[in-house]
C-alpha positions as CSV (number, residue, x, y, z in Angstrom):
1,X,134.6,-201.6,1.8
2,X,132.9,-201.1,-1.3
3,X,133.5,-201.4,-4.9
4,X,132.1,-200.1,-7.9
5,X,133.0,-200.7,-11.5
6,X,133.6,-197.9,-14.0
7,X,133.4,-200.1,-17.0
8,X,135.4,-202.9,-18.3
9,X,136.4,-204.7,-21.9
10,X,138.8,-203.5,-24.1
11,X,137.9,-199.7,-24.6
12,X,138.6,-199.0,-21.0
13,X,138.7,-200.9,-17.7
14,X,138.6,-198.9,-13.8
15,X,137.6,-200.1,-10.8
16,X,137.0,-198.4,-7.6
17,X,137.1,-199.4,-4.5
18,X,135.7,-196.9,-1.4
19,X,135.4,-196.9,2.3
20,X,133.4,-194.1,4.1
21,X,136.9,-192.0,3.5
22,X,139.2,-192.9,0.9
23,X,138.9,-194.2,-3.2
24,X,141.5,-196.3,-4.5
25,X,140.9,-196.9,-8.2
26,X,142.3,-200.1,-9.9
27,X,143.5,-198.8,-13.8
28,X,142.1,-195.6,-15.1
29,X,141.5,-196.7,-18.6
30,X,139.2,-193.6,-19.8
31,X,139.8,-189.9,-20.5
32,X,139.7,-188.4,-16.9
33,X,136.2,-186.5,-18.1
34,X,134.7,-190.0,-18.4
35,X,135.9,-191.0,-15.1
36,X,134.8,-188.3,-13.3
37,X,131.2,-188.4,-14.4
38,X,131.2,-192.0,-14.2
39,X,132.5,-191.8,-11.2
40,X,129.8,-189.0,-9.7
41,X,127.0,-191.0,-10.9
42,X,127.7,-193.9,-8.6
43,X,128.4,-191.6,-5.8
44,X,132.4,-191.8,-5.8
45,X,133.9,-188.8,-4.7
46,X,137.5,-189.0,-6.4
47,X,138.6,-186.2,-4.0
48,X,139.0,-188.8,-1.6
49,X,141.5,-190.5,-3.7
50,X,144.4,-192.2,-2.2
51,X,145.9,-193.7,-4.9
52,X,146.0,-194.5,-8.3
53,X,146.9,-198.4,-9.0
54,X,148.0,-199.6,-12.8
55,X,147.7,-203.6,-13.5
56,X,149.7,-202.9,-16.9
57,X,150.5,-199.9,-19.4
58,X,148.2,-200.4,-22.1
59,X,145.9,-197.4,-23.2
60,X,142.4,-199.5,-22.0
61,X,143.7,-199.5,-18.3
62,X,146.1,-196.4,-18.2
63,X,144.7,-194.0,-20.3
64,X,144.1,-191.0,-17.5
65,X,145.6,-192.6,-14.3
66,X,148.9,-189.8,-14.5
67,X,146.5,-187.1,-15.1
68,X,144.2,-187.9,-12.6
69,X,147.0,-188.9,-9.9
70,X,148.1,-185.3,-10.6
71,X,145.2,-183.4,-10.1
72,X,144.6,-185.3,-6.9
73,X,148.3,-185.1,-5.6
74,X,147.9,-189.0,-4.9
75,X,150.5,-191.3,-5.9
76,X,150.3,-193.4,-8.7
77,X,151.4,-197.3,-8.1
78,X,152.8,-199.7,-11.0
79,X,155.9,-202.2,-11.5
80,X,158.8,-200.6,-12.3
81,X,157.9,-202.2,-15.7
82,X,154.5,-200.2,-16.2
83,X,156.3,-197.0,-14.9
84,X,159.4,-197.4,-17.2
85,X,156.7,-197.9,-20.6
86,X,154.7,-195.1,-19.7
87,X,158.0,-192.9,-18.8
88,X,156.1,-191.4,-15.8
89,X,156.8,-191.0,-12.0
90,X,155.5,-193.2,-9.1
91,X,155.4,-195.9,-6.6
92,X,157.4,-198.9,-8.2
93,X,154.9,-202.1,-6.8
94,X,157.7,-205.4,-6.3
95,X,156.7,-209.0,-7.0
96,X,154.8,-210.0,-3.9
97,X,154.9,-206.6,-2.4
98,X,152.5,-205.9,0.5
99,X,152.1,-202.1,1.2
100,X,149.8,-199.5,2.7
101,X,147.6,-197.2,0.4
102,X,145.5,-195.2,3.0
103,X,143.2,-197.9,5.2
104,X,144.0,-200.1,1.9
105,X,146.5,-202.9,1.9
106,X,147.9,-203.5,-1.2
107,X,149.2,-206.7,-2.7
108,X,150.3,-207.6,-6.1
109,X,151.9,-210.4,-8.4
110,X,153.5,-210.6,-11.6
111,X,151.5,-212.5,-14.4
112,X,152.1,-212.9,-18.1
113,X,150.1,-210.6,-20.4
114,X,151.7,-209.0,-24.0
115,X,152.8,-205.9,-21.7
116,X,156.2,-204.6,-19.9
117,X,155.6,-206.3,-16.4
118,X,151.6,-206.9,-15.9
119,X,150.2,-207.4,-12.4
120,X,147.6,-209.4,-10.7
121,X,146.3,-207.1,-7.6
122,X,144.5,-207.9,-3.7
123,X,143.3,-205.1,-2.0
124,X,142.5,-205.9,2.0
125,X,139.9,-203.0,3.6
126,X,140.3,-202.3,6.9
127,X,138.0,-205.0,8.7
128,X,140.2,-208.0,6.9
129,X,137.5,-207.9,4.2
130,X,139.5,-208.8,0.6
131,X,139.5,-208.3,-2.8
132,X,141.3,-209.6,-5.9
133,X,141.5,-208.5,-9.3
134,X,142.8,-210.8,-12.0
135,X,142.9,-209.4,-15.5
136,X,144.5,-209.3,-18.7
137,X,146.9,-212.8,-18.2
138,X,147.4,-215.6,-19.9
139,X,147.7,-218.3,-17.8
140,X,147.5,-218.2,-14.1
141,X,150.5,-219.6,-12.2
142,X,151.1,-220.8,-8.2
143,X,152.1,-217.4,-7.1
144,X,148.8,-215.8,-8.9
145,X,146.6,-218.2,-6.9
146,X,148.4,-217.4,-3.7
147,X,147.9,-213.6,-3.9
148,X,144.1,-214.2,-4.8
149,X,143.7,-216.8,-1.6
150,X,140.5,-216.0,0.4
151,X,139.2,-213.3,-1.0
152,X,135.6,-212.3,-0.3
153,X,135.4,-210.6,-4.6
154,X,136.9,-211.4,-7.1
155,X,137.3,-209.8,-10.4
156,X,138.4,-212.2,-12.9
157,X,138.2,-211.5,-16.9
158,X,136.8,-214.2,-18.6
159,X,137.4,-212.3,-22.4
160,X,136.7,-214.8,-25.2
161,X,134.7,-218.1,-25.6
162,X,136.8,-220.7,-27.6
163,X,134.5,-220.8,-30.5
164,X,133.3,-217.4,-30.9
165,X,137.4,-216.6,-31.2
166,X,138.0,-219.3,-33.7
167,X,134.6,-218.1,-36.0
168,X,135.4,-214.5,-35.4
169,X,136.7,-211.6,-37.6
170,X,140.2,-211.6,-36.2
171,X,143.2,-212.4,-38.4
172,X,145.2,-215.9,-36.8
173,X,147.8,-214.2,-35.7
174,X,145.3,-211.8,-33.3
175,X,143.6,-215.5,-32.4
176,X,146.6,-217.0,-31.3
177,X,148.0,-213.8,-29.2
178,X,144.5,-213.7,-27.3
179,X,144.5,-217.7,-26.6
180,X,148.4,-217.7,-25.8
181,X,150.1,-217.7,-22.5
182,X,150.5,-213.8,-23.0
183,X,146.9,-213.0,-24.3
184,X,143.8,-213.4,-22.3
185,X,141.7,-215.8,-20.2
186,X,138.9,-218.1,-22.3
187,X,135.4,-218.4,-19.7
188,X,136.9,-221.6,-19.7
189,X,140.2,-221.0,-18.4
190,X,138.2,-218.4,-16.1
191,X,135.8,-221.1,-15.0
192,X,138.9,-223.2,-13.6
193,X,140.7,-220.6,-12.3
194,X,137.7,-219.6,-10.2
195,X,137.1,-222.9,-9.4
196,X,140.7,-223.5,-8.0
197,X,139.7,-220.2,-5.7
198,X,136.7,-221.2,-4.9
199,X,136.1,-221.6,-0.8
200,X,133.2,-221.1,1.7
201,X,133.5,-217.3,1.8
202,X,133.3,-216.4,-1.5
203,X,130.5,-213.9,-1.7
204,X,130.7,-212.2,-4.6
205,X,132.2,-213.1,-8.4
206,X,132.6,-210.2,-11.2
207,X,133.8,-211.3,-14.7
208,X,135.4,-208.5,-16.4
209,X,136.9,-207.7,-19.6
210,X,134.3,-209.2,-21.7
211,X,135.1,-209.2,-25.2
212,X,133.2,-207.8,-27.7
213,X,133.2,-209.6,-30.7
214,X,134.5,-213.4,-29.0
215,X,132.0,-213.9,-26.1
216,X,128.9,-213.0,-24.8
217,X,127.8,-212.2,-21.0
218,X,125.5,-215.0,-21.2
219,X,127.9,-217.4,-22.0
220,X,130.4,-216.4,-20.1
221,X,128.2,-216.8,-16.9
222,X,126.8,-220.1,-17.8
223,X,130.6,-221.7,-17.8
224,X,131.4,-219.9,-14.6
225,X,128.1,-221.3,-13.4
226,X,128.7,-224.7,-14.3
227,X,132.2,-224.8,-12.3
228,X,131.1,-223.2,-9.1
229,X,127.7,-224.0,-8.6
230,X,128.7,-228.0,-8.0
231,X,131.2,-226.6,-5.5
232,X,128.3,-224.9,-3.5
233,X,128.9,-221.4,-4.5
234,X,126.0,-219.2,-3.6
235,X,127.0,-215.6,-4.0
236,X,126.6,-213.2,-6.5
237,X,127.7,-213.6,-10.2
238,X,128.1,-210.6,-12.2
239,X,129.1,-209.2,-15.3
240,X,130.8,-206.0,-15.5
241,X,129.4,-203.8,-18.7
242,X,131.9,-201.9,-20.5
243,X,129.8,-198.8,-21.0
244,X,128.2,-198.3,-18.2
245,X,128.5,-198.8,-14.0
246,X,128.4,-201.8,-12.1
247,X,127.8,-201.5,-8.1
248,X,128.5,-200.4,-5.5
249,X,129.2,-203.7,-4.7
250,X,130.1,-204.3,-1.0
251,X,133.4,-206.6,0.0
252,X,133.3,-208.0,3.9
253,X,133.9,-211.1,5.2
254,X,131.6,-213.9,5.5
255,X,129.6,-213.6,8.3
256,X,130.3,-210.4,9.0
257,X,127.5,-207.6,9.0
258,X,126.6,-205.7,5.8
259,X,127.3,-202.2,5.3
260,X,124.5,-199.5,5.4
């Protein structure tokens, strides 16, 4: 399994992930133009799609998932929630849900985030290998962590750096929605919550959703650095661009061979 990012931060966030026959794409936060060429330039052939996944309803992760789940003819997955805001069809996606998407097994979790009924996703490839992707929540609860367990990637957003918020341009009202329970993750809070998931077979780490204006890539890798290095984490650290493509990045279990 293999996954490659489409761009991520707050004008757009899609993630795909790919075997040899099938795309499943994570939020489909650009105009379905952008995602196709984006797409073809990293070698993602979206007439493979299987399914179209939504984390929550806002513009920056749903912009063209209905229109591109249509002109596929591939369902499009979301909590009842996420459906109900966007007033579109699909696949309602329960609170610790497990279900098939082609070789894909999907799992999700409700988290808090400013939106109707936000999830926190795993996707499992078909050799056991495991991905999670966390972003766009507050706070991180027990049921969160338990979805996320033993994953072998793991995209977490690590949006703001404490002071860069509190120096930058944003009203206090804006300030305290990003750093409340519904807003976003600090690289600090990112940091720990990696840190809690940390374990031998973690190969590779993304940060996503970068923010703009309150954090930098450099920063937020060096917190993330100082939390998991100590722990003996020697895979890859990455930051996902929001304008351009990240990967393909390849997902299997430790110890298991590479892909080709």
């Amino acid at each position: 399994m293999n996954l490659v990012l489409l761009g991520s931060g707050s004008r757009g966030n899609a993630v795909a992930v790919t075997t040899d026959a099938a795309v499943l794409l994570i939020d489909a936060g650009f105009a379905v133009r952008t995602l196709r060429r984006r797409a073809a330039g990293a070698g993602v052939d979206l007439s493979q799609l299987v399914g179209v996944v939504l984390t929550h309803e806002h513009g920056d992760h749903s912009r063209g998932a209905a229109a591109l789940a249509h002109a596929a003819g591939c369902p499009l997955y979301a909590s009842a929630g996420t459906l109900g805001r966007l007033g579109r069809g699909g696949r309602p996606v329960g609170q610790l849900e497990t279900l098939d998407v082609g070789p894909f097994v999907l799992s999700a979790c409700r988290t808090r985030h400013d939106a109707a009924e936000p999830l926190v996703l795993s996707v499992t490839g078909p050799d056991g290998e495991k991905l999670g992707v966390a972003y766009d929540l507050g706070e991180a609860g027990v049921a969160i962590r338990y979805v996320l367990r033993a994953a072998d990637c793991l995209i977490v957003e690590a949006n703001y750096d404490d002071v860069m918020l509190r120096r930058g341009p944003y009203p206090a009202s804006v300030r305290h929605r990003i750093a409340g329970p519904g807003g976003h993750l600090s690289n600090r809070a990112a940091a720990e919550l990696l840190g809690e998931l940390w374990h031998p077979g973690l190969r590779t780490v993304v940060l996503a959703h970068v923010s703009e204006r309150c954090n930098a890539p450099g920063l937020a890798r060096a917190q993330v650095r100082d939390r998991l290095d100590p722990l003996g984490f020697d895979g890859e650290l990455l930051v996902a661009p929001q304008d351009g493509v990240l990967g393909p990045i390849a997902v299997s279990r430790a110890g298991a061979a590479e892909p080709v």
